[in-house]
N, C-alpha and C positions, 0 to 999 in steps of 0.2 A: 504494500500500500504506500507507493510514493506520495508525497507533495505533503506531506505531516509537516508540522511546526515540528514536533519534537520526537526527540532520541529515545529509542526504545531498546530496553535492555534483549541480548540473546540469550539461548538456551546455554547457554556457554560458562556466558555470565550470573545465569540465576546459577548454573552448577558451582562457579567459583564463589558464590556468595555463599552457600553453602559448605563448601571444603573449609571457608571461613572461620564460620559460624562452629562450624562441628569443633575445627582446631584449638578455638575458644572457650568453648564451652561442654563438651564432649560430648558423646552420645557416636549412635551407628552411622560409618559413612553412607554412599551412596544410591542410586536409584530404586526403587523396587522392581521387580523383574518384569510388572508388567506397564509402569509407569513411563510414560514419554511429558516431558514439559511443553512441550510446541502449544499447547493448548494455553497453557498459563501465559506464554510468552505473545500468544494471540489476542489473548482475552482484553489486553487495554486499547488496541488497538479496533478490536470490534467494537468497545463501550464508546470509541471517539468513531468512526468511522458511522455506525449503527445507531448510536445511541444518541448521537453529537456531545457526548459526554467534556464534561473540563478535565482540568487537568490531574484534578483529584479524584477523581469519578474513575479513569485511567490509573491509577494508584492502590485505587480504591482494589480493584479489579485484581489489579496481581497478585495482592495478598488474599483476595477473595479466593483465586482460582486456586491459590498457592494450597490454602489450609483446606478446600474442600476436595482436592485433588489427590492428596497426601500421598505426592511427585518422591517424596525420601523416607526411608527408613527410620528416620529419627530428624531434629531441627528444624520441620516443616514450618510450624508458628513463627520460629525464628527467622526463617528463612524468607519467609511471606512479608515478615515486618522489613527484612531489611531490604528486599525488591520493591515494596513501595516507596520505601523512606531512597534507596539510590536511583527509585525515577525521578522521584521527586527533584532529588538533590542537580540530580544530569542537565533536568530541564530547567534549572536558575530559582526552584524553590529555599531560600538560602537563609531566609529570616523567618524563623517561626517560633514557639513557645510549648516544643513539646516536652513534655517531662515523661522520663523513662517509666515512671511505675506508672502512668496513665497509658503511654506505649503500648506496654507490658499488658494492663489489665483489659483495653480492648481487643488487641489481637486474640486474645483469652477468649472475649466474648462474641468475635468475629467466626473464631474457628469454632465452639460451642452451639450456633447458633442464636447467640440472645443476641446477636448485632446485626445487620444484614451490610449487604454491599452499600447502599446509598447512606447507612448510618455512621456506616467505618468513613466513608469519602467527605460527611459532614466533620464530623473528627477532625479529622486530617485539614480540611479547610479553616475550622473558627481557632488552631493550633496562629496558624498564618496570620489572620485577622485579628490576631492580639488573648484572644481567649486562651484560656490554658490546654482546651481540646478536652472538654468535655461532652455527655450525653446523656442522654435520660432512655434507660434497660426498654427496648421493646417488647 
């Protein structure tokens, strides 16, 4: 999908966010056997393509696709948070106000179910807009 404003992470790269993630924090490397990312690494681009999604809505997505897809053996939440947060970063998101344990506790509630995709991307936005990146439990 040429002609995009912005830079979108590869399968490549969500792998190496992960070999990260894992190095850091331990747990099981790699793919599951039947698991392919292409989906995850598609998923922000159909939310802007399809959806006419922003650019958090796109963000939203990666971590959406990331935890319901559960693409690795182990770090997926982790992995999900940090493929949103280095779109974000890619594409000039650079001033925001997110605090780790709020981070932390929605990716929880994204991957859980108690958050959905457009709640996680409100998040991630009023983080930007000065707010601490808060939300109210769907």
């Amino acid at each position: 999908m040429s002609g995009s404003p912005y830079l979108y992470l590869t399968s490549s790269q969500i792998c190496e966010l992960h070999d990260l993630i894992i190095r850091e924090y331990g747990g099981a490397g790699g793919l599951r056997g039947f698991a392919s990312i292409e989906s995850s690494v598609a998923a922000p681009q159909d939310v802007a393509y399809i959806l006419a999604g922003d650019i958090f809505e796109q963000a939203s997505a990666y971590a959406y696709s990331i935890v319901q897809s559960r693409h690795f053996k182990d770090g997926n939440r982790r992995t999900a948070l940090a493929a949103a947060l280095a779109f974000l970063e890619i594409n000039g998101v650079l001033d925001h106000a997110y605090e780790e344990s709020m981070l932390l506790e929605a990716i929880m509630h994204l991957a859980d179910g108690r958050m959905n995709r457009e709640l996680f991307a409100q998040f991630l936005r009023d983080a930007v807009s000065g707010m601490r990146g808060t939300w109210e439990d769907v």
